[in-house]
Backbone as a printed PyTorch tensor [residue, N CA C, xyz], in Angstrom:
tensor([[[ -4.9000,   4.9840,  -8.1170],
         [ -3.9390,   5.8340,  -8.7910],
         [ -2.5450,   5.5040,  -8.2670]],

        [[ -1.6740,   5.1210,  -9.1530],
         [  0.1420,   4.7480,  -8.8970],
         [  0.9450,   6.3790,  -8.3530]],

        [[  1.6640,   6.1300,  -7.4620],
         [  2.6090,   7.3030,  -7.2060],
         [  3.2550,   7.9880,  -8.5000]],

        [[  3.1990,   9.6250,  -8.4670],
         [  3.9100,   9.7580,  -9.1930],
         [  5.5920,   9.2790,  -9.1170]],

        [[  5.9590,   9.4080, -10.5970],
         [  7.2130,   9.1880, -10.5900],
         [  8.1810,   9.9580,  -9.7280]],

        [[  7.8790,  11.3980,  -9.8380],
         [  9.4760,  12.3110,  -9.1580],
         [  8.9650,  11.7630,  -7.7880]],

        [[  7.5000,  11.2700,  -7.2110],
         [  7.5920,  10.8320,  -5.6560],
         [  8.0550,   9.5970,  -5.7580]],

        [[  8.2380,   8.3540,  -5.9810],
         [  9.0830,   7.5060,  -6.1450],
         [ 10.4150,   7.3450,  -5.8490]],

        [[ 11.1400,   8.5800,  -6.5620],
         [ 12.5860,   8.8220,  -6.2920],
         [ 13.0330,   9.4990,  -5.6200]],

        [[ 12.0390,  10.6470,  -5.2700],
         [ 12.5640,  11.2360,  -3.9740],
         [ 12.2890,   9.9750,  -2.5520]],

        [[ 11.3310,   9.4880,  -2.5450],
         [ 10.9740,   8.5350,  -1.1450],
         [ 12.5700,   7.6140,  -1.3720]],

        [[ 12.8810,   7.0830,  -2.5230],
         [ 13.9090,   5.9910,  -2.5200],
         [ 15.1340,   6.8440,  -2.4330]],

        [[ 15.3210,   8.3750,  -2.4470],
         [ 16.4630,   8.8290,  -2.0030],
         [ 16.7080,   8.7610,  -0.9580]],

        [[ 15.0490,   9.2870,  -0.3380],
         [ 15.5300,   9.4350,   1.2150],
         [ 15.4300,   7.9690,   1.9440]],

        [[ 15.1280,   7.0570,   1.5190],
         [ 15.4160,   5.8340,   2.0600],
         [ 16.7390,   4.9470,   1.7530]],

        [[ 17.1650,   5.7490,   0.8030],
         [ 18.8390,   4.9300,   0.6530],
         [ 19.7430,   6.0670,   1.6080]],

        [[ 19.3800,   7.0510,   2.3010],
         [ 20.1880,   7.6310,   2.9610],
         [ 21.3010,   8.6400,   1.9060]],

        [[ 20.5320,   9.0500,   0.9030],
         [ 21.3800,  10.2410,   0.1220],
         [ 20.6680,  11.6120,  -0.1340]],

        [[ 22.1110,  12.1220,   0.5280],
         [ 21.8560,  13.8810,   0.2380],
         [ 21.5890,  13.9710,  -1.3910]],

        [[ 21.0680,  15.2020,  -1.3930],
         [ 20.3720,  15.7660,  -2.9210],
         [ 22.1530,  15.6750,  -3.6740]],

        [[ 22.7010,  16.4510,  -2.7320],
         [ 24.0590,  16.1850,  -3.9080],
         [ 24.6490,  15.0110,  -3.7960]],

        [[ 24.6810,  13.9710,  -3.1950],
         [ 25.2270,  12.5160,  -3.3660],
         [ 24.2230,  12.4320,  -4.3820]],

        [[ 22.6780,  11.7990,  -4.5260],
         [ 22.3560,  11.9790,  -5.7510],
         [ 22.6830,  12.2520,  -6.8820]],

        [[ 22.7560,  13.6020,  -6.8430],
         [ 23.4440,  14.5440,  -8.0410],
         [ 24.4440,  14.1970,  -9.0940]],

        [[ 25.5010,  13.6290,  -8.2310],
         [ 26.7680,  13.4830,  -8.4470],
         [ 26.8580,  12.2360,  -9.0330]],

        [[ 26.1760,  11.0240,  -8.4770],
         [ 25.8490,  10.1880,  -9.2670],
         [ 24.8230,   9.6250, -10.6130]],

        [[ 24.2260,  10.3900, -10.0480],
         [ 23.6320,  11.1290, -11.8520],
         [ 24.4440,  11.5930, -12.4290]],

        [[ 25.0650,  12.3800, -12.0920],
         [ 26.1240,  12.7420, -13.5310],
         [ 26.9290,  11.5960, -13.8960]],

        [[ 27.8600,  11.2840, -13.0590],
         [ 28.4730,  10.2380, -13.3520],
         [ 28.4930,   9.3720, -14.2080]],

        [[ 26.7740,   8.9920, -14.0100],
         [ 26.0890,   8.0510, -14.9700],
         [ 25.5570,   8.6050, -16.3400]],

        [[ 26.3840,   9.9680, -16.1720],
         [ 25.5640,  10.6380, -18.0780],
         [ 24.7340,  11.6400, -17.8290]],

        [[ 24.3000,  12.0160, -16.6860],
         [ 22.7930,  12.7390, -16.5330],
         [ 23.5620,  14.3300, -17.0200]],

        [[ 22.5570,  14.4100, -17.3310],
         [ 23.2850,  16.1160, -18.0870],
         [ 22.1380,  17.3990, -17.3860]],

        [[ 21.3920,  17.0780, -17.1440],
         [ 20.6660,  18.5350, -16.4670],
         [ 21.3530,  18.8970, -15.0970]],

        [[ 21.3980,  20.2500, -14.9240],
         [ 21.2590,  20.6470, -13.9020],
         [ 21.0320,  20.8190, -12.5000]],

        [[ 21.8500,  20.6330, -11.3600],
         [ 21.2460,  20.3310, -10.4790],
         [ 19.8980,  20.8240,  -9.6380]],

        [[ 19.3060,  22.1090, -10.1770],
         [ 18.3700,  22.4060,  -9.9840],
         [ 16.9340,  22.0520, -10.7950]],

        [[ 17.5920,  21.6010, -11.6540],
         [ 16.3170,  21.2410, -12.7000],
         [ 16.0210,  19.6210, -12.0020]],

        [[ 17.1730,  18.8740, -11.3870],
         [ 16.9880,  17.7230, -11.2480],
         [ 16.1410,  17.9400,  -9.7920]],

        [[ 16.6380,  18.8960,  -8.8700],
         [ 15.6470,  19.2160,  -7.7060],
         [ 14.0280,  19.5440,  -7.5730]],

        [[ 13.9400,  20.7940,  -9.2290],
         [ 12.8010,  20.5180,  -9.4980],
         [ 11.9890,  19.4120,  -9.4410]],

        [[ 12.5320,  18.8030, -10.5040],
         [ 11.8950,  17.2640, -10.7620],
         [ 11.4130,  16.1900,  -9.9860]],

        [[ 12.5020,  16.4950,  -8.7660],
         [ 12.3410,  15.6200,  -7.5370],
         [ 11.1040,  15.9070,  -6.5570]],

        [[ 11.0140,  17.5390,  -6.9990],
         [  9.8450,  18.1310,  -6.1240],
         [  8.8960,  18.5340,  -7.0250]],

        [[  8.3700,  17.6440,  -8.1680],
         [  7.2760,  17.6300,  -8.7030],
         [  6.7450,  19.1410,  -9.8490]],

        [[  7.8320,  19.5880,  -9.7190],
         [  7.5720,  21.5910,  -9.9310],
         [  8.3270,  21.6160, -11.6340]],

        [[  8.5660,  20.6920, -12.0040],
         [  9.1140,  20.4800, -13.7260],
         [  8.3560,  19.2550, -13.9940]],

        [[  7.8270,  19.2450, -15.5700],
         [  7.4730,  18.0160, -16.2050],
         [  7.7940,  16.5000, -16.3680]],

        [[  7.6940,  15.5720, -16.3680],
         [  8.3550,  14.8400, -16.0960],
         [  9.3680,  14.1990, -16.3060]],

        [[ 10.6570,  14.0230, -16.2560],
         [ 12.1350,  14.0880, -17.0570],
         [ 12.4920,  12.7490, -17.7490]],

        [[ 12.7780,  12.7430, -18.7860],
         [ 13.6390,  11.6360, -19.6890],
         [ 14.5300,  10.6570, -18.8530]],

        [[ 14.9610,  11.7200, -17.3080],
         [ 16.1260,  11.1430, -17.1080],
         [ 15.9120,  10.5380, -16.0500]],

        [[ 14.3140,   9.8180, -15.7540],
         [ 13.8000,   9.4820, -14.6300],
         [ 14.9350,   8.3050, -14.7030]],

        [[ 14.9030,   7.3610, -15.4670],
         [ 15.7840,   5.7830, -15.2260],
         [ 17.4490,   6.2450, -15.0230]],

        [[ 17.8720,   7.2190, -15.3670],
         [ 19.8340,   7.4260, -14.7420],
         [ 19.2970,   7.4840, -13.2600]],

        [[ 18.0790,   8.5490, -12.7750],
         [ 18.1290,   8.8920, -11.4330],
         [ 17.7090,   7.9430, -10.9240]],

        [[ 16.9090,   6.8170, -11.4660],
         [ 16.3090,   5.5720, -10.5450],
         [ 17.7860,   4.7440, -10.5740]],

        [[ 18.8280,   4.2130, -11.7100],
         [ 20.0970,   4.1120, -11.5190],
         [ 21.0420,   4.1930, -10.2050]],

        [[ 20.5470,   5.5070, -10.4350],
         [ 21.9440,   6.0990,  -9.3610],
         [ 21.5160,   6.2210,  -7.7650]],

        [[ 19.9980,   5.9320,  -7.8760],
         [ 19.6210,   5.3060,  -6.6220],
         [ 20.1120,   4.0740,  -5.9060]],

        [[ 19.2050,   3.2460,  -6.7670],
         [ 19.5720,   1.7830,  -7.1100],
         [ 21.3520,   1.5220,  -6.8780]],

        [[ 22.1100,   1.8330,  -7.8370],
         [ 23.4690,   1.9660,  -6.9480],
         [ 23.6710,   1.7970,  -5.8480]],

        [[ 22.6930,   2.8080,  -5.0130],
         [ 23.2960,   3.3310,  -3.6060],
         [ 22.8640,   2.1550,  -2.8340]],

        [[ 21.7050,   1.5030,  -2.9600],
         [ 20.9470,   0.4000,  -2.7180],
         [ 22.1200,  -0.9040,  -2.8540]],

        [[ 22.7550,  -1.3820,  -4.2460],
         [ 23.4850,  -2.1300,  -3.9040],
         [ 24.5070,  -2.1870,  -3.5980]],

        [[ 25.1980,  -0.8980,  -3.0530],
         [ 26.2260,  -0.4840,  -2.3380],
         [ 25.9040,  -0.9140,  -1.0340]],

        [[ 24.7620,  -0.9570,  -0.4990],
         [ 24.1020,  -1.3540,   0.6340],
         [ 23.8290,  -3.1130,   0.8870]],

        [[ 24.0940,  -3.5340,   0.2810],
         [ 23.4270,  -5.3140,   0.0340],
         [ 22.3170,  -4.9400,  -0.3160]],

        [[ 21.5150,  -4.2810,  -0.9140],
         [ 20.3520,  -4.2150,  -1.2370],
         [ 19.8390,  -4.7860,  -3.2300]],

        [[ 18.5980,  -5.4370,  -3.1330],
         [ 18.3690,  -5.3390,  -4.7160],
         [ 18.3110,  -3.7130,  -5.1150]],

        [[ 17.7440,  -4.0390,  -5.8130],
         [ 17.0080,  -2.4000,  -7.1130],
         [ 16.1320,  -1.9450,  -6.9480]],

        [[ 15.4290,  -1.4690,  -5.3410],
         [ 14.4130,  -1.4150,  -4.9800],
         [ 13.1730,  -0.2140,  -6.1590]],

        [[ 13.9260,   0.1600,  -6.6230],
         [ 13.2820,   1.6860,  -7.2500],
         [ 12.7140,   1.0950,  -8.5160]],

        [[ 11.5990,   1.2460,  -8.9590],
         [ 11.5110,   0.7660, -10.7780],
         [ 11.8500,   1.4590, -11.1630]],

        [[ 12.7550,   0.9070, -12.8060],
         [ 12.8620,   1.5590, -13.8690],
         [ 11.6380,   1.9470, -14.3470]],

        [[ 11.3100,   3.4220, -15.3090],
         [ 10.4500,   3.9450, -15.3430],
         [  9.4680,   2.7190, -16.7960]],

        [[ 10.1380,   2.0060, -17.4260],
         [  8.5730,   0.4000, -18.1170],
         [  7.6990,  -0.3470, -17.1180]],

        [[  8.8150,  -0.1960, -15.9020],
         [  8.4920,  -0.8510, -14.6310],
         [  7.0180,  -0.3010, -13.6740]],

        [[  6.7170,   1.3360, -13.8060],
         [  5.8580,   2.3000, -13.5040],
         [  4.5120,   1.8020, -13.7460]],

        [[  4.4630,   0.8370, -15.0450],
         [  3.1530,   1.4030, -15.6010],
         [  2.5750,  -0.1630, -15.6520]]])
C-alpha cells in the first residue's frame, strides 16, 4: 500500500524545514484558495482529499529548490 497523499506533504514539509504558515503563504501565492485551516485539515488527513494536492506539492517543491534541491515531492499523476 503507497502513502497517503496529505502524508506525503506533510513529511516533505517537515523535511524542507517549513512552518504550516510558510507553507500557507506559498500556497496562496501560487493560487491556492482554501483556507488555512482546511489546508491543515488536509495535511492531517481529517478532510477528503484536496484538488489542491499539486499547488501544495508546488509550494513545497519551491522550498526544495530554494534549497539546491530537485522536486523531491510527486506531483499528484506521479502518486499512482
Amino acid at each position: 500500500m503507497s502513502t497517503p497523499p496529505h502524508e506525503v506533504l506533510e513529511a516533505a514539509r517537515r523535511q524542507a524545514g517549513m512552518t504550516f504558515q510558510d507553507l500557507w503563504i506559498a500556497y496562496f501565492a501560487l493560487g491556492g484558495t482554501a483556507h488555512p485551516e482546511k489546508v491543515r485539515a488536509y495535511l492531517g488527513g481529517r478532510v477528503a482529499p484536496s484538488m489542491d494536492y499539486d499547488v501544495i506539492a508546488h509550494a513545497i517543491n519551491e522550498r526544495f529548490a530554494d534549497q539546491g534541491e530537485n522536486h523531491p515531492v510527486p506531483y499528484r499523476d506521479e502518486l499512482r
